[in-house]
N, C-alpha and C positions, 0 to 999 in steps of 0.2 A: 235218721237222727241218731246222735251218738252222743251218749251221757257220761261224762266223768262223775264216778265216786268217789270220793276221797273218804276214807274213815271206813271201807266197806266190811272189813269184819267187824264193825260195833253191830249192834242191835239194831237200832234205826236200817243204816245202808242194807243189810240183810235184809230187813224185812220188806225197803225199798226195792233192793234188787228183783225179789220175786213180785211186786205188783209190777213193775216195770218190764219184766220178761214177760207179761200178758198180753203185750202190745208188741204185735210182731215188726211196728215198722222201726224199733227201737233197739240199737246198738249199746252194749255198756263196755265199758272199761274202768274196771275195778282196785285202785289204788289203796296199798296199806300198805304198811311197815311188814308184817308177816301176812303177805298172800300167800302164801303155804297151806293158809289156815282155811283157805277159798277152795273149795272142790265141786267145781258148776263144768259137768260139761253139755256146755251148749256154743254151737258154731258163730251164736250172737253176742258172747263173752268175753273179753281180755284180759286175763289177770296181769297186773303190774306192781310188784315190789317197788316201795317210794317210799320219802320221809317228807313230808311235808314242811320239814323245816331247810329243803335243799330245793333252791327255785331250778335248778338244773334240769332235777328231775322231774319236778312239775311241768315244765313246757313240754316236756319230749312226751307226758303223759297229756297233757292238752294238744296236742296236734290232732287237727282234725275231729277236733271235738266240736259239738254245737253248744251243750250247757254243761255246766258244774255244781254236784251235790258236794256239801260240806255236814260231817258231821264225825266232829273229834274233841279230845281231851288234850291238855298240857299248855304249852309256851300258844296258846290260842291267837293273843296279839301278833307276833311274830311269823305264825304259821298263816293269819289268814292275811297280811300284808305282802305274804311271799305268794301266797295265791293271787290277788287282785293285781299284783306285778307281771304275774306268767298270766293270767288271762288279759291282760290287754298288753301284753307281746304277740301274743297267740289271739289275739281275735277274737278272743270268747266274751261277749256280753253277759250270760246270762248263768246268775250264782242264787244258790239257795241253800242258806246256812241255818244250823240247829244252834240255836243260842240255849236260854234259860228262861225260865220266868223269872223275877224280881228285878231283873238289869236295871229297869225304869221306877224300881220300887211299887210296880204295881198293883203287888199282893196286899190283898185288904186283910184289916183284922182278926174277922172270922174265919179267913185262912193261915192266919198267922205275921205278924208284920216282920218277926224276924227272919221271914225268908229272903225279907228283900237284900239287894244288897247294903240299904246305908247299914245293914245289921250283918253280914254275912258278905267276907270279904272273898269267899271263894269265888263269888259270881262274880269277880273286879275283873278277870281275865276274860270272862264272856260280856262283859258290858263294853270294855276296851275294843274287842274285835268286831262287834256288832255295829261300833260308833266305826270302826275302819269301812265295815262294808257300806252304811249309811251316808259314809262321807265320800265316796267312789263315785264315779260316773257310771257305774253299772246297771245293769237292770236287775234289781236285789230284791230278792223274798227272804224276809229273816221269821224264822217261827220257832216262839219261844214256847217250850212244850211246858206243863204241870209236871208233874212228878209220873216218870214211867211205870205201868203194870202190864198186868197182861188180861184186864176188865174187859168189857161189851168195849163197843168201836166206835160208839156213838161220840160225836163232838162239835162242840161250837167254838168257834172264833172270835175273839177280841182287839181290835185295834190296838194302835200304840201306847193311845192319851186314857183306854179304858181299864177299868181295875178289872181282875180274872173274877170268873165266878165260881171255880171249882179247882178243888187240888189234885188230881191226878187226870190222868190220859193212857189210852193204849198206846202202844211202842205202833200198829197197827196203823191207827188213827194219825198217828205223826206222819208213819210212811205216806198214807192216802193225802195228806194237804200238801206235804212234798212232789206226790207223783201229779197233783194236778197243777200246782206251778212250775215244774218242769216242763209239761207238756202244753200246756197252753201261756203262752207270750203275753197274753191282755189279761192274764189273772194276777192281781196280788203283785201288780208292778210298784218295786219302790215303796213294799211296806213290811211294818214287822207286824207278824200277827201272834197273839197270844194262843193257846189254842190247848180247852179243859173237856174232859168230860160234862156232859149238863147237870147238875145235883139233880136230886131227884124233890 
């Protein structure tokens, strides 16, 4: 099996790359603006220089890929439109994208309401891209993280329609709901998952 990363020097893809290198029957190829910044040598690695905003590059990075990890900042509508393009040129079904939490407003008061987006118009780019991969024929796992640390690993998940119940998450914890929607097909098809640390 063979994973495209897109975003792979953020925090998230690093952390994903190494739980995914656990599993030997698992190929990556590692897409970023500066893979320069990438120094993995293992014979199950590809580093690939790419802009995600150039569908060119995209496909020749999706050849031969089975699934696709998303996780990146900027022109996010744009970029993940030119993805869902090059993966259904290329045959790729299967996308799992790091949104936000509040897209759907589902941050409750005792976490604060103005994270959501009717209050905070930064998350207008990830609410946008999110409604792109939702509105796809894809097989899409969208997981909207709390606010990253680098705490205990423990977490639970929230549906679309449910409020969160805690404001932060491991960078960790994200990788782990990532690497198991990746690898299992029947998980988490076709939904966005919120996904917090449990309060204590």
């Amino acid at each position: 099996m063979r994973i495209l990363i897109i975003g792979a020097t953020g925090s998230i893809g690093r952390q994903l790359t190494n739980k995914l290198l656990d599993n030997e029957s698992v190929s990556l190829r590692l897409f970023a603006r500066h893979a320069n910044k990438l120094n993995l040598d293992n014979e199950r690695v590809e580093i690939v220089s790419g802009d995600a905003n150039d569908i060119t590059q995209l496909k020749q990075a999706m050849q031969n890929v089975d699934r696709v990890f998303v996780a990146l900042s900027g022109d996010l509508p744009n970029m993940i439109n030119n993805i869902i393009l090059a993966m259904h040129q290329m045959k790729v079904n299967k996308i799992v994208f790091i949104a936000s939490m509040g897209i759907y407003n589902e941050i409750p008061a005792n976490l604060g309401i103005m994270g959501n987006v009717k209050f905070n118009p930064m998350l207008i780019p990830y609410q946008k891209a999110a409604k792109l991969v939702e509105d796809s024929d894809l097989n899409y796992t969208i997981i909207r993280p709390a606010w990253f640390d680098n705490g205990n690993d423990e977490y639970e998940i929230t549906q679309k329609n449910q409020a969160f119940k805690g404001g932060n998450v491991s960078r960790n914890a994200i990788a782990d709901l990532a690497r198991h929607a990746l690898l299992d097909l029947n998980y988490a098809n076709r939904q966005s998952l919120g996904i917090n640390r449990p309060e204590i």
